[in-house]
C-alpha positions as CSV (number, residue, x, y, z in Angstrom):
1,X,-27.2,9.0,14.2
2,X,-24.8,9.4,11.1
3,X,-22.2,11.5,10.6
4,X,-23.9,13.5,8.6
5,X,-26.7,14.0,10.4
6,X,-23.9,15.0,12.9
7,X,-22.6,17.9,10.4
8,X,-24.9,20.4,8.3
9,X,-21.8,20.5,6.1
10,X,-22.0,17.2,5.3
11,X,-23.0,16.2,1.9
12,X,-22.2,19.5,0.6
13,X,-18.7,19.8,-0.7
14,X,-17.5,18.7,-4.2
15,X,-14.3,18.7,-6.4
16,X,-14.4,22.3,-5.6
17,X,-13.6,21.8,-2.4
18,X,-9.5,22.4,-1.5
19,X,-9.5,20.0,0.8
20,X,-10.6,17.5,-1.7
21,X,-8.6,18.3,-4.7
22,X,-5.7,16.3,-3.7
23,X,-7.6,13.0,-2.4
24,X,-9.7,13.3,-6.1
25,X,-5.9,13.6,-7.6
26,X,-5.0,10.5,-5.4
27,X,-7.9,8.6,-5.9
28,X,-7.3,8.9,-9.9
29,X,-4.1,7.2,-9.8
30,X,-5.2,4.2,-7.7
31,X,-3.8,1.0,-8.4
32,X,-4.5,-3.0,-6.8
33,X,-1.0,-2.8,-6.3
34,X,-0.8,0.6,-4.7
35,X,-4.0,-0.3,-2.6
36,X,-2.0,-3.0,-1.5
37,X,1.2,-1.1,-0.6
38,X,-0.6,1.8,1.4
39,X,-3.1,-0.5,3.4
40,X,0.1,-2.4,4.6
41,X,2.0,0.7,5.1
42,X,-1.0,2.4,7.3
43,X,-0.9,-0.3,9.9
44,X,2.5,0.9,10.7
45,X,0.8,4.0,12.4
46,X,-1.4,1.7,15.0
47,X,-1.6,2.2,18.8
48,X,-0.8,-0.9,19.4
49,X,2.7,-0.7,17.2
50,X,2.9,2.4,19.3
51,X,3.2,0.3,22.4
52,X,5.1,-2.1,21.2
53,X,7.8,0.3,20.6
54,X,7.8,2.1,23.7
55,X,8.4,-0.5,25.5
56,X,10.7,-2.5,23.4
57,X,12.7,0.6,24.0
58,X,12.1,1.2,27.9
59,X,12.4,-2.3,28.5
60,X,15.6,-3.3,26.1
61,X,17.2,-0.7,24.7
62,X,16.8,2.9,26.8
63,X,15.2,3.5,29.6
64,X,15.2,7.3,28.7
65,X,14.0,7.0,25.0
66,X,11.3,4.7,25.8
67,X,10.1,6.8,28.5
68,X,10.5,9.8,25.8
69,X,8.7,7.8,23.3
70,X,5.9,6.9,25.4
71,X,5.1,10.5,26.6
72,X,5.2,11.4,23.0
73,X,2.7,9.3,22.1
74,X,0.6,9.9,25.3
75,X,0.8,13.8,25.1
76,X,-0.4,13.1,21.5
77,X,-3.3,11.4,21.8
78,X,-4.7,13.9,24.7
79,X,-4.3,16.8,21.9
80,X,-5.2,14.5,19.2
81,X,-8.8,13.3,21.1
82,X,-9.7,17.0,22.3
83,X,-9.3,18.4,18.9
84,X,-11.8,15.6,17.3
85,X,-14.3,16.4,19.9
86,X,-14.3,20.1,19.8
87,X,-14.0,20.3,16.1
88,X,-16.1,17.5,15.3
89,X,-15.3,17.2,11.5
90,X,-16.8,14.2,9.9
91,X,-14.5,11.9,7.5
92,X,-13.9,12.5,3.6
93,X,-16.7,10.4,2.4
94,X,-19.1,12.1,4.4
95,X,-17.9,15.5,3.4
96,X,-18.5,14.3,-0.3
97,X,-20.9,11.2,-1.7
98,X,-18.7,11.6,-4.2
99,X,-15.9,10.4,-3.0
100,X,-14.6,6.8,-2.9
101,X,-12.8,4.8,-0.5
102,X,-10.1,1.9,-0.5
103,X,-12.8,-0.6,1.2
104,X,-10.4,-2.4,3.3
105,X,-9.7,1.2,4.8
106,X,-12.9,1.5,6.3
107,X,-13.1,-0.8,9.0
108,X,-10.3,0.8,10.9
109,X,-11.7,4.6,9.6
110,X,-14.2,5.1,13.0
111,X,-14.6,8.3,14.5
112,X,-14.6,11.9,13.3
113,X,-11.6,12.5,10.7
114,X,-9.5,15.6,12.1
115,X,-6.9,15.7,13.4
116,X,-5.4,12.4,12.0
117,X,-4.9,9.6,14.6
118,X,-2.5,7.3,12.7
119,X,-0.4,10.2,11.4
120,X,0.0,11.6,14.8
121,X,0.9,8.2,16.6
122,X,3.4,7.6,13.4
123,X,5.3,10.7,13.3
124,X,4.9,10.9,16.8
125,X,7.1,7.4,17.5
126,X,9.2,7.0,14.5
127,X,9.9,10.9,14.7
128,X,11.1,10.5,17.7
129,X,12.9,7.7,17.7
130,X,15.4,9.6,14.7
131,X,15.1,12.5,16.9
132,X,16.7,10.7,19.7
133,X,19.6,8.4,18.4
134,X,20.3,5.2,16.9
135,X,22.3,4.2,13.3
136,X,21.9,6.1,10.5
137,X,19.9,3.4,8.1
138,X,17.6,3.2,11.7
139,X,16.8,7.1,11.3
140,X,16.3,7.4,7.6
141,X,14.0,4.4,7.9
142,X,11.9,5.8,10.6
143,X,11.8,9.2,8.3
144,X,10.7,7.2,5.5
145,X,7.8,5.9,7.3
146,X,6.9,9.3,9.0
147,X,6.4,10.2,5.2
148,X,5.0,7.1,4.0
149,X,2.0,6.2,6.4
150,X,0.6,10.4,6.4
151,X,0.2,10.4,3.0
152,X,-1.0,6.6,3.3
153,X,-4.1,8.2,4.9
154,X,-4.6,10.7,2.3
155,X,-4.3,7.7,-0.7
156,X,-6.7,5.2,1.0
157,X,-9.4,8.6,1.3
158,X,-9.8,8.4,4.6
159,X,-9.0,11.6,6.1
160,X,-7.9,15.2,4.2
161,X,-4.4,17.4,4.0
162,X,-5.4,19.7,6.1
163,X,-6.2,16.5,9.4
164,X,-2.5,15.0,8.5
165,X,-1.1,18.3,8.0
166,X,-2.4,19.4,11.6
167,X,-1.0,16.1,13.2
168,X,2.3,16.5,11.9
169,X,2.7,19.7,13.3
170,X,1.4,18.4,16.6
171,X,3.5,15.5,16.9
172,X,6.9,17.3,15.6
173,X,6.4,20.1,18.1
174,X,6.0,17.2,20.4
175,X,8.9,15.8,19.3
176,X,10.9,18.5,19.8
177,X,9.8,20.2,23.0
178,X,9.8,16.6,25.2
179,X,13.1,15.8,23.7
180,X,15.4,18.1,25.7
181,X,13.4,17.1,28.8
182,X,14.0,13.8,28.5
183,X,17.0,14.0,27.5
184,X,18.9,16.0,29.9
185,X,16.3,16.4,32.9
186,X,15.4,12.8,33.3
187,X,17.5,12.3,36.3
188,X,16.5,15.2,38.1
189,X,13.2,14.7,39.6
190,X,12.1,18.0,40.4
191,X,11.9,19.0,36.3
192,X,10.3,15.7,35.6
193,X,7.6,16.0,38.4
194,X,7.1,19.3,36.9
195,X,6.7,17.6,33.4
196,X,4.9,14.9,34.5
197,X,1.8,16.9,36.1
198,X,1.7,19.3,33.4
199,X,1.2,15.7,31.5
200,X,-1.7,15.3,34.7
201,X,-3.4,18.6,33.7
202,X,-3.7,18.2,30.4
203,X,-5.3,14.9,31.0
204,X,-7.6,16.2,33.3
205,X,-8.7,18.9,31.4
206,X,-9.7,15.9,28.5
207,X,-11.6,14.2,31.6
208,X,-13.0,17.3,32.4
209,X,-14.1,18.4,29.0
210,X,-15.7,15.1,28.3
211,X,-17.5,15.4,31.1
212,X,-18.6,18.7,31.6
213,X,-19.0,20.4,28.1
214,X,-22.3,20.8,26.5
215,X,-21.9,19.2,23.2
216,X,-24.8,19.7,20.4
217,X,-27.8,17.3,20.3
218,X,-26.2,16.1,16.9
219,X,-22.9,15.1,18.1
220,X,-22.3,11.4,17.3
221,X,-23.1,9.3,20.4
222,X,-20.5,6.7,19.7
223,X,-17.5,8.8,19.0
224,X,-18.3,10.8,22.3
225,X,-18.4,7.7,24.3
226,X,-14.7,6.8,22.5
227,X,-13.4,10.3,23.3
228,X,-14.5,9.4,27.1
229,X,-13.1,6.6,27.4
230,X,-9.9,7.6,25.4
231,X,-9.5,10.4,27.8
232,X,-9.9,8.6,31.2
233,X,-7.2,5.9,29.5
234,X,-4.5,8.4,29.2
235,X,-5.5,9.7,32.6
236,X,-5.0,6.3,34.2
237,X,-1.4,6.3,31.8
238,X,-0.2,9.5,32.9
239,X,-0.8,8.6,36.7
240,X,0.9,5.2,36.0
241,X,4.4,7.2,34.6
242,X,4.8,8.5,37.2
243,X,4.5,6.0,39.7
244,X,7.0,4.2,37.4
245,X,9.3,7.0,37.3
246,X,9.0,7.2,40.7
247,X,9.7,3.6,41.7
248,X,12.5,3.1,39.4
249,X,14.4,6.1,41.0
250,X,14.0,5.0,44.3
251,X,14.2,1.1,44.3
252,X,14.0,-0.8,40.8
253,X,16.8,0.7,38.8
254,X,16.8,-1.6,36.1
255,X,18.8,-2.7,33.6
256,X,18.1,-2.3,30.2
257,X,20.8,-4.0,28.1
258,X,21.4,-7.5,28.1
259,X,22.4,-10.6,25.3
260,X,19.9,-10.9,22.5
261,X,18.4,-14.1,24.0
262,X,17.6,-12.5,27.5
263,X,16.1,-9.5,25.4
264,X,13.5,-11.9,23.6
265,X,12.9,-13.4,26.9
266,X,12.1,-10.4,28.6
267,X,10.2,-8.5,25.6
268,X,7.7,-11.2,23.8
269,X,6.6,-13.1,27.5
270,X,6.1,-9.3,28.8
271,X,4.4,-7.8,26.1
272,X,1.9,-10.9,26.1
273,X,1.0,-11.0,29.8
274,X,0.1,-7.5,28.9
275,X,-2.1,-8.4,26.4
276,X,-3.4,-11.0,28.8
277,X,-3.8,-8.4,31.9
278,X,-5.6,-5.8,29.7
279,X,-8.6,-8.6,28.6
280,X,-8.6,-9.7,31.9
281,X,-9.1,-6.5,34.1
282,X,-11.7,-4.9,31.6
283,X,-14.5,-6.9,32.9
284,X,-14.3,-6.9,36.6
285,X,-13.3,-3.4,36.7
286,X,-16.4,-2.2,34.7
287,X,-18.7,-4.7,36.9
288,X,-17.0,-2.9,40.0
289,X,-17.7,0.6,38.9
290,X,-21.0,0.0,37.0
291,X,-19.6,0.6,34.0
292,X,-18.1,4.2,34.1
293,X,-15.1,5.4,32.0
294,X,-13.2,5.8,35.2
295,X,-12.5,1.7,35.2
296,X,-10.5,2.7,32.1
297,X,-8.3,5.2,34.1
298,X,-7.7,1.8,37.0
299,X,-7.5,-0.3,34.2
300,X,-4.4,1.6,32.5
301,X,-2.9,2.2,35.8
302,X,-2.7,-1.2,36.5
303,X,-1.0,-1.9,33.0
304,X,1.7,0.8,33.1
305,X,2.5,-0.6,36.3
306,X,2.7,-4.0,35.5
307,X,4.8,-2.7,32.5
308,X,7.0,-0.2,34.4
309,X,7.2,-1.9,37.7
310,X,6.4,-5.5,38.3
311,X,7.9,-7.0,34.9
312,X,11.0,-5.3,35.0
313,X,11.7,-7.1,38.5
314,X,11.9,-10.3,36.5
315,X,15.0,-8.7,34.5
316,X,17.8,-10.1,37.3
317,X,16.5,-13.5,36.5
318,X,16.4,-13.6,32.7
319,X,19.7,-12.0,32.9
320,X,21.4,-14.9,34.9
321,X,19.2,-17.5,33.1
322,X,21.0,-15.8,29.7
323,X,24.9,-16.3,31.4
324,X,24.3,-19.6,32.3
């Protein structure tokens, strides 16, 4: 079933439409060279940049920040994929034939259109990053961007003012209420337990809603399987921080900073046996549980662990192979 099969509205709305007015004005004023400009710039709000960050920081530069930056973008993604399924609002060029598209936009443009996913993920990590601390060039750069790949989405026609708008606000208030619980509570674990399984029950009510609400005969079969499986992921996330929280307290107590060389060392082998681990499980865990969402929540256990726990016990090692 389309999309708009999947919405009565669909099909209906024009120039006339608010929401529209501003991607018509943007789609005017299209350029090859703009094209090219925003395409790259939208890749800059990607999951997987998202990871990348988070642990570049928990792993080599704070152990606090990348914690911060990774509940950020965890909490963000549970609001972000509850609001897509309850609202269910299809993407620009459904709303309105009309309506064009930068083609090389579409590929990545799956799933219903509000809130924004790439704007919340964006703002969400580079917001918080200037929120937290680092040079001044470092924070006006991450700013830029939290500018940059919004209205990226809005340019390329693939989503409308008011799903950016919405995802902004989401991910600063994020931003800002995490940030002094990080901050100044990360060492003490009875606030971060609390934290934590607030994190836990806002998961499971995703699970739970995926699950258990009655959604409309239209709704589109494929982007309520993603919302599943999106929702089960962060569960089997949220349960892994917290193992990893608990672990490094207690016994791992790793060190973060280190000589440039033993940072490489420890960031590009790490981030690709995580690649590696998260082909590898996908399979045997969906054969062992015949194929339900729930391998998804194992599966991302197993990674945040591996991420959190067992590669940061290599660090002693790199860090003597670097002084010799």
């Amino acid at each position: 079933m389309t999309l708009s099969a999947a919405c009565p509205a669909a099909g209906r709305t024009g120039r006339n439409d608010a929401r529209m007015e501003l991607l018509y004005a943007l789609e005017s004023i299209r350029t090859p060279a703009l094209d090219a400009f925003f395409s790259l710039i939208t890749h800059f709000g990607e999951e997987t940049l998202f990871i990348i960050i988070g642990l570049a920081f928990f792993w080599c530069v704070d152990k606090k920040e990348g914690f911060y930056l990774l509940c950020v973008g965890l909490m963000g993604t549970i609001v972000n994929q509850f609001l897509k399924l309850y609202f269910r609002i299809p993407r620009p060029w459904v709303r309105d034939p009309q309506f064009t598209i930068v083609e090389s936009a579409r590929a990545e443009a799956t799933g219903y259109s509000f809130p924004s996913g790439h704007t919340q993920t964006s703002v969400g990590v580079y917001g918080g990053v200037a929120r937290w601390s680092g040079p001044m060039w470092l924070r006006i750069l991450c700013t830029v961007l939290c500018v940059l790949v919004p209205l990226s989405r809005m340019y390329l026609g693939v989503h409308t003012p008011s799903d950016v708008g919405v995802s902004v606000l989401i991910a600063l208030l994020l931003i800002f209420m995490i940030h002094p619980i990080m901050r100044n509570e990360f060492d003490k674990p009875r606030s971060i337990h609390m934290f934590l399984g607030g994190m836990v029950l806002f998961a499971l009510t995703l699970v739970l809603f995926v699950e258990g609400y009655t959604f409309p005969a239209d709704t589109d079969a494929a982007n309520l399987q993603s919302g599943a499986k999106n929702a089960y992921t962060m569960l089997g996330c949220v349960f892994g921080l917290i193992a990893v929280y608990e672990f490094d307290r207690k016994h791992l107590r790793f060190e973060t900073r280190a000589p440039l060389l033993v940072q490489a060392l420890k960031l590009i082998p790490g981030l690709l046996l995580l690649l590696a681990l998260k082909a590898l499980l996908k399979q045997p865990l969906y054969a062992l549980l015949d194929g339900h969402h729930a391998a998804d929540a194992v599966r991302y256990f197993l990674i945040v662990i591996f991420a959190g726990c067992l590669w940061p016990m290599t660090f002693p090692f790199f860090t003597r192979f670097g002084k010799r």
